[in-house]
N, C-alpha and C positions, 0 to 999 in steps of 0.2 A: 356433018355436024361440027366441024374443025372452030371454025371462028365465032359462030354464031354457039354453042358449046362452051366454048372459050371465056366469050362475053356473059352466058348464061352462070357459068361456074363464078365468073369473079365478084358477079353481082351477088351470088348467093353468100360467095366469103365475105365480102363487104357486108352486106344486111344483117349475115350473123355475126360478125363482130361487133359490129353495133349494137344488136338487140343482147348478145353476151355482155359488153360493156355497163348497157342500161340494166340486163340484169341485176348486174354485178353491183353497181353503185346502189340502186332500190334493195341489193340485199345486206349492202353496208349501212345503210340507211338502219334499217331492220336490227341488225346486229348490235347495232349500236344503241340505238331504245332500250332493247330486249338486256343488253348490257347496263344501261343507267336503270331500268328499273327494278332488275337482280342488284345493281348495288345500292338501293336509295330500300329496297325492300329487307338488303342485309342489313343496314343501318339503321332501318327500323326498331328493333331490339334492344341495341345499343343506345340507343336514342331515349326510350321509353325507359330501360334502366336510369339513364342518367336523367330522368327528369323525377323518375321514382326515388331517387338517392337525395335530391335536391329538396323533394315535397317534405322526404325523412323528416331532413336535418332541420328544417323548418320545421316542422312540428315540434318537433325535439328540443327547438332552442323555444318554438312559443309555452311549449310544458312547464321549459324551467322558468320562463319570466312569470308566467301565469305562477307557477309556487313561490314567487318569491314574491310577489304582490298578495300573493294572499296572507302570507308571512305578513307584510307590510300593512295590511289591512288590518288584521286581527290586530298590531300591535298599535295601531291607530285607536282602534275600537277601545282597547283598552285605555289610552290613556286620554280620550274625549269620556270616557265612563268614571275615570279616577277623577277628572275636572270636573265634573258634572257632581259625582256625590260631594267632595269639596266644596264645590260654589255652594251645594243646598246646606251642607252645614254652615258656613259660614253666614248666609242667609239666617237659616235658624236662629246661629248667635247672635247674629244682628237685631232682629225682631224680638229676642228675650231681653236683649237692652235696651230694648226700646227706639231702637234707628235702623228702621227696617229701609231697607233701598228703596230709592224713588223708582215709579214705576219707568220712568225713560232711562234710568239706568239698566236696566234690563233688554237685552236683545229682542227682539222678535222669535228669529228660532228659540233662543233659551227657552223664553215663555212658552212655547206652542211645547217644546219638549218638557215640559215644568208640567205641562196642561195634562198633555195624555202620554207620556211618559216613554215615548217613542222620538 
């Protein structure tokens, strides 16, 4: 069995280095996945915090605009309500001296607000 032994043995080393080889790479292949998806699944968390921190602050900055516009509202209200009883007395005075407004001096909303007092 010397040569033909020989040739049998070298073939086997050859074939298993090869298929070792291709192991090797198919398990670097492997490794390597299994490696981005432990880190893409560590960064997960990290990830979801910082978008959790982000939704926060946002809420938090729409709270305060949200209270400051109500602020701004109410103090609206008030003074469309302080014009509003103004005009009607003035109105009034006008009518008890006799020169009451003409009616196209008068707004459409004023009117409709005059009407049913909304």
């Amino acid at each position: 069995m010397g040569i033909a032994g020989a040739a049998i043995g070298a073939l086997a080393l050859v074939l298993g280095g090869w298929y070792t080889a291709r192991a090797t790479k198919a398990a670097a292949v492997v490794t390597a996945e299994a490696q981005r998806a432990a880190a893409v699944a560590a960064a997960a968390p990290a990830t979801t915090t910082s978008n959790l921190a982000v939704l926060e602050a946002t809420v938090k900055r729409l709270d305060q605009e949200n209270d400051e516009n109500r602020v701004e509202i109410r103090g609206l209200r008030a003074l469309v309500r302080a014009y509003s009883w103004t005009v009607e007395r003035l109105i009034t005075r006008m009518r008890a001296a006799g020169a009451a407004p003409l009616p196209e001096d008068i707004d459409d909303l004023v009117k409709e607000h005059m009407r049913t007092g909304v």
